[in-house]
C-alpha positions as CSV (number, residue, x, y, z in Angstrom):
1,X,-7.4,-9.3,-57.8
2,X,-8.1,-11.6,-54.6
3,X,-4.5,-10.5,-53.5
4,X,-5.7,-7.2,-53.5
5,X,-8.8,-7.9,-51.8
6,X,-7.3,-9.6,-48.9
7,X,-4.6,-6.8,-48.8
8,X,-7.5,-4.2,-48.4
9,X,-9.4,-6.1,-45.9
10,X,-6.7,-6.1,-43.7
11,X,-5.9,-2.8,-44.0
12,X,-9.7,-2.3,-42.9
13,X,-9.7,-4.3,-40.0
14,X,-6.4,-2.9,-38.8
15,X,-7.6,1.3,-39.4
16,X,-11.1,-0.3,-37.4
17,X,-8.9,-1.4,-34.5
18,X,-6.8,1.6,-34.2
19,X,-10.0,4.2,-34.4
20,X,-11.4,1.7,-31.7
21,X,-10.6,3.2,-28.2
22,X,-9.3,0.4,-26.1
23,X,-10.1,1.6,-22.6
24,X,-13.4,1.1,-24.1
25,X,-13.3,-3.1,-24.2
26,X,-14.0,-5.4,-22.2
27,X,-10.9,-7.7,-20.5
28,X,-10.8,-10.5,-22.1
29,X,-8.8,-13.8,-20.7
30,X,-8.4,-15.2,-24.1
31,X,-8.7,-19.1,-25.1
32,X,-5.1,-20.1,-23.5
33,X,-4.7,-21.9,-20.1
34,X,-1.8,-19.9,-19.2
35,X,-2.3,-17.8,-15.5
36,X,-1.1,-14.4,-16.9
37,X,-1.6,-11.3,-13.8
38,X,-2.2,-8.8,-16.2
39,X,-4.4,-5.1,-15.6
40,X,-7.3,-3.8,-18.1
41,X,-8.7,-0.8,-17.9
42,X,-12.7,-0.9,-16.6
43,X,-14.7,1.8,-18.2
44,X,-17.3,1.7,-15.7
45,X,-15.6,2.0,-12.6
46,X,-12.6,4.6,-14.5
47,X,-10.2,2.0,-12.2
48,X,-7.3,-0.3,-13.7
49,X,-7.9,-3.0,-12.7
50,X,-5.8,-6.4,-12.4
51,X,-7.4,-9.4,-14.3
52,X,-6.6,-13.1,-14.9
53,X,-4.8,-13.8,-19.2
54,X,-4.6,-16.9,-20.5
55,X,-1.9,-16.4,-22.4
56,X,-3.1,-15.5,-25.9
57,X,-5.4,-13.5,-28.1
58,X,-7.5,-11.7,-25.9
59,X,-7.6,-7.5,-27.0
60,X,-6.0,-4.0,-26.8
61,X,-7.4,-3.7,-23.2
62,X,-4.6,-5.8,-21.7
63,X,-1.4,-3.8,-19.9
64,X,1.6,-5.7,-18.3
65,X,1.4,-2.9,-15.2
66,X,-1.1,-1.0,-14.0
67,X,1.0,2.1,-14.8
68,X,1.2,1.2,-18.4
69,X,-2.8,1.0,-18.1
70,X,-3.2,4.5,-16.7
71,X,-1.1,5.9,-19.0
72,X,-2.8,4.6,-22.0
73,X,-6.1,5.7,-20.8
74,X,-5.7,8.7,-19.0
75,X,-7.8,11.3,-17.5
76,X,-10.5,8.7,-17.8
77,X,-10.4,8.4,-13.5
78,X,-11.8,12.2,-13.7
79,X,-15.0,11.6,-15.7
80,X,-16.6,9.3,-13.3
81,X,-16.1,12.1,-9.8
82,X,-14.6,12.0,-6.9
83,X,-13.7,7.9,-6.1
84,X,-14.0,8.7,-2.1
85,X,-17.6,8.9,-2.6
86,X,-18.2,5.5,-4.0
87,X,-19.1,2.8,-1.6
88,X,-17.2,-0.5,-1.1
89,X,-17.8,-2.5,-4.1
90,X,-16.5,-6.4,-4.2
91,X,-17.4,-7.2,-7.9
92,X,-18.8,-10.6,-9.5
93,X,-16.0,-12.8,-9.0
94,X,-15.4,-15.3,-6.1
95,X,-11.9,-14.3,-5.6
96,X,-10.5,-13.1,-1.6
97,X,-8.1,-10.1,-1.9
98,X,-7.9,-7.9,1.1
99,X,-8.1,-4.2,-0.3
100,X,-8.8,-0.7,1.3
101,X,-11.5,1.9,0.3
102,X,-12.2,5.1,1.7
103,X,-15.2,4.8,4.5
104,X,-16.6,8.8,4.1
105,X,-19.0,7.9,7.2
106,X,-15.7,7.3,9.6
107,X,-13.4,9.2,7.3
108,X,-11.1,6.2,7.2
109,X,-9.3,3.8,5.1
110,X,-11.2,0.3,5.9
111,X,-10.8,-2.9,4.5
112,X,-13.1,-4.8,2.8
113,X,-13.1,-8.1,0.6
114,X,-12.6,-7.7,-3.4
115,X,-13.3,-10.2,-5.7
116,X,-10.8,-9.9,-8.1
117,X,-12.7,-8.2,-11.3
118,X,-15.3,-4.8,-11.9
119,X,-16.0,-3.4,-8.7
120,X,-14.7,0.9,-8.6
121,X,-12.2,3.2,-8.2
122,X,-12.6,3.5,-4.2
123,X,-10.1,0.1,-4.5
124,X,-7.1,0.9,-3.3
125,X,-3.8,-1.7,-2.7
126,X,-2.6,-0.5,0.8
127,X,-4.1,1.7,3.3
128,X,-1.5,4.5,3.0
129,X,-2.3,4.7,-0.8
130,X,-6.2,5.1,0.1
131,X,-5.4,7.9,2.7
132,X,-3.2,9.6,0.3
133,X,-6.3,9.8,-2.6
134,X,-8.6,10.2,0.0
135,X,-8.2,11.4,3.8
136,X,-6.0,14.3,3.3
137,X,-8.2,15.7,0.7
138,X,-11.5,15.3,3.0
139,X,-9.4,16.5,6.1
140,X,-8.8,20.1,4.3
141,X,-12.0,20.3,2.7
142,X,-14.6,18.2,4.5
143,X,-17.8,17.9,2.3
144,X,-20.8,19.3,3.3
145,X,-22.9,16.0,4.9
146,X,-20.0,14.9,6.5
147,X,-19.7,14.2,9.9
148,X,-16.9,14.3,11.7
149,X,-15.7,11.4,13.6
150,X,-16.2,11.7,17.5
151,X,-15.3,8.9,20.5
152,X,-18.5,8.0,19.7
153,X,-16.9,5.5,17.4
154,X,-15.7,3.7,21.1
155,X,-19.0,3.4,22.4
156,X,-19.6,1.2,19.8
157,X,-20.7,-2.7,19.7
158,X,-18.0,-5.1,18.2
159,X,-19.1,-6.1,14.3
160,X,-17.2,-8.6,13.0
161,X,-19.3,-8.0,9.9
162,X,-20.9,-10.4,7.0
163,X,-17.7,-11.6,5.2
164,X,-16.0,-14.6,5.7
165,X,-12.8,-13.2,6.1
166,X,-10.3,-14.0,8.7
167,X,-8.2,-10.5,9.7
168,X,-6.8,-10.0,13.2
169,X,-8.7,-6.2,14.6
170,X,-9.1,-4.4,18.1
171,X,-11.9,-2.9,19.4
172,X,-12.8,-0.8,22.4
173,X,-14.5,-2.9,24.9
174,X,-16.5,-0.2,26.9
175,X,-17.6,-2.2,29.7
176,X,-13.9,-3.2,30.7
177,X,-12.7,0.1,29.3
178,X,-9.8,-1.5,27.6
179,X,-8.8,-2.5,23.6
180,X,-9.4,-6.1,22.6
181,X,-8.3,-7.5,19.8
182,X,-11.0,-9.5,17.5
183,X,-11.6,-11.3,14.2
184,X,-13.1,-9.3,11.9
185,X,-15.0,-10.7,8.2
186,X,-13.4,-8.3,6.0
187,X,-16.4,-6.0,5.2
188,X,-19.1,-4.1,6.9
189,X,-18.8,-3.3,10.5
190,X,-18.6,-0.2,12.1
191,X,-15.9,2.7,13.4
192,X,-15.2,0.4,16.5
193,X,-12.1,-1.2,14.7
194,X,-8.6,-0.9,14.7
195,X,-5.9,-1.9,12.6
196,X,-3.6,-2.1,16.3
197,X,-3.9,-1.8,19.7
198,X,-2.2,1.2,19.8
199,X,-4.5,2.8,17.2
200,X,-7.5,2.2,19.5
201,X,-5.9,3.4,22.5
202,X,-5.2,6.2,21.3
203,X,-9.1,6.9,19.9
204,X,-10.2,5.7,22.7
205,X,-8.6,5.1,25.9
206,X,-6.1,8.2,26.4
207,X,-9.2,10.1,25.5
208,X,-11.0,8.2,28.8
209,X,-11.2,10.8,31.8
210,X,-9.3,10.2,34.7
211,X,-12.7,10.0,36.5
212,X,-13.7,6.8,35.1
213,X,-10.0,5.2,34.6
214,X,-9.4,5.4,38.5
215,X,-12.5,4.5,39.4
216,X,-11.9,0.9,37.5
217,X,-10.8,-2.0,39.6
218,X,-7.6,-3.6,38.9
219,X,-7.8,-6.2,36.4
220,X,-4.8,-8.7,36.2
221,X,-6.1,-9.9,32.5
222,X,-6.1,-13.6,31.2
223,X,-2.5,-14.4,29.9
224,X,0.2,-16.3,31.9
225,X,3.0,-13.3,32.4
226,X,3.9,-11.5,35.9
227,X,4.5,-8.1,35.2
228,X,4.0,-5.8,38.0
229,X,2.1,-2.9,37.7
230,X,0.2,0.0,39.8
231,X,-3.5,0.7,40.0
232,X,-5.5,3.6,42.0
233,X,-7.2,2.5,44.8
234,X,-10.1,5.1,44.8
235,X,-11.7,4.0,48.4
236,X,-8.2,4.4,50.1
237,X,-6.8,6.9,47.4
238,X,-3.6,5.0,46.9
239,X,-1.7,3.3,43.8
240,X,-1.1,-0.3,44.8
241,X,1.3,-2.6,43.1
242,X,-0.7,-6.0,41.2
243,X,0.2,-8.1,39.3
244,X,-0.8,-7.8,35.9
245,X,-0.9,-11.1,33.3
246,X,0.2,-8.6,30.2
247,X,-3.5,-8.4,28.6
248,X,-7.0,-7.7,28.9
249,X,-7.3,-5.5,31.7
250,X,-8.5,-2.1,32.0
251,X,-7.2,1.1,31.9
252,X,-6.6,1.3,35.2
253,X,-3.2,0.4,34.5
254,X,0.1,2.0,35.0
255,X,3.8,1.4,34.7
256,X,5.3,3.4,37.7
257,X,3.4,4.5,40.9
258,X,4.5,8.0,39.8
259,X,2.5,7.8,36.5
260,X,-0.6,6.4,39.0
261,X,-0.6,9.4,40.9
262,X,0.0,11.8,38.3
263,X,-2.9,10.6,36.4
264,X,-5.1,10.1,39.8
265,X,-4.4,12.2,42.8
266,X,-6.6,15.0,41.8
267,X,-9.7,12.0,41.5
268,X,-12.7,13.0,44.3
């Protein structure tokens, strides 16, 4: 009889574990010491995300990969809306990983800081995986409020931001009219910031009109190389060789005397 018992009770825990939906618990490290990378799936957020096992015990809501999470709790993602309109959200635990979210203000992939557990679905492991969820779809169908990005962005202050963080940006310096590269925190800051140098001058200097750029007085920048370059000479309307120190500077800049002109002749 207490055979029997026992042989229902499990019975009745096991039927109560499989009717219990695991997407629905919460991760759970477990009592081990182990250090276990392991993904769960948050029910708030609709996100797999990575958590910390210890090596035993713990619950259902523990996946060796992330794609074994989303595939055991799929179509969840869909319930919660479109990610792209969350905000940046770091979570409630202390650690430093550098993740990208989708900025719907800039309509760019940004970094920001995450703290390893919780947060949302607008957490995304490399910038080309954001833009792939999120800036080709607001591209084709821009939402209603949005505002499209203008050079605007340039004219902005540098931000390095609240966060602690130590990542290697550029920004457009409008006063010298050139990209400078600068640290930034990690979260927060504004459109003025640029993964690369190229990047920014695109945004922001090949958009400059030649009435400004030869206008600028030649800058020889604040490294120790001698490369020689050409500047425009707007008092005696001439391109002039310098010497250029290979960075800072302005735009006011050019590789051949040829490329000076063609950009500057037509200055009054």
């Amino acid at each position: 009889m207490k055979t029997t018992a026992i042989i229902l009770l499990f019975f009745g825990a096991t039927l109560t574990l499989q009717q219990e939906n695991p997407c629905k618990l919460p991760y759970e490290t477990g009592p081990c010491k182990a250090s276990f990378t392991k993904y769960y799936y948050d029910w708030d957020s609709k996100q797999c995300l990575e958590f910390t096992y210890g090596g035993c015990e713990g619950n259902a809501n523990n996946f060796e990969t992330i794609d074994e999470c989303e595939a055991a709790c799929p179509g969840e993602e869909q319930e919660s809306g479109d990610p792209c309109e969350l905000p940046p959200e770091t979570g409630p635990c202390k650690a430093s990983f550098s993740k990208y979210y989708y900025n719907k203000q800039t309509n760019r992939c940004e970094t920001f800081i995450y703290g390893g557990c919780q947060g949302n679905a607008n957490n995304f492991e490399t910038q080309e995986e954001c833009e792939q969820k999120c800036l080709h779809k607001k591209e084709d169908v821009p939402p209603a409020d949005f505002e499209a990005p203008t050079d605007d962005a340039c004219t902005l202050p540098k931000d390095s931001g609240p966060c602690k963080a130590s990542f290697r940006k550029w920004f457009f310096d409008t006063r010298k009219k050139v990209c400078r590269m600068f640290v930034y925190g990690g979260c927060d800051g504004n459109a003025n910031r640029f993964d690369t140098k190229e990047q920014c001058q695109q945004r922001c200097v090949a958009t400059l009109p030649a009435s400004v750029i030869c206008r600028l007085p030649y800058a020889m920048g604040s490294c120790r190389s001698n490369i020689k370059r050409f500047f425009y000479d707007f008092e005696t309307k001439q391109c002039k060789a310098f010497t250029y120190t290979g960075c800072e500077g302005n735009a006011n800049n050019f590789a051949t005397a040829y490329a000076c002109y063609e950009k500057c002749s037509s200055v009054q």
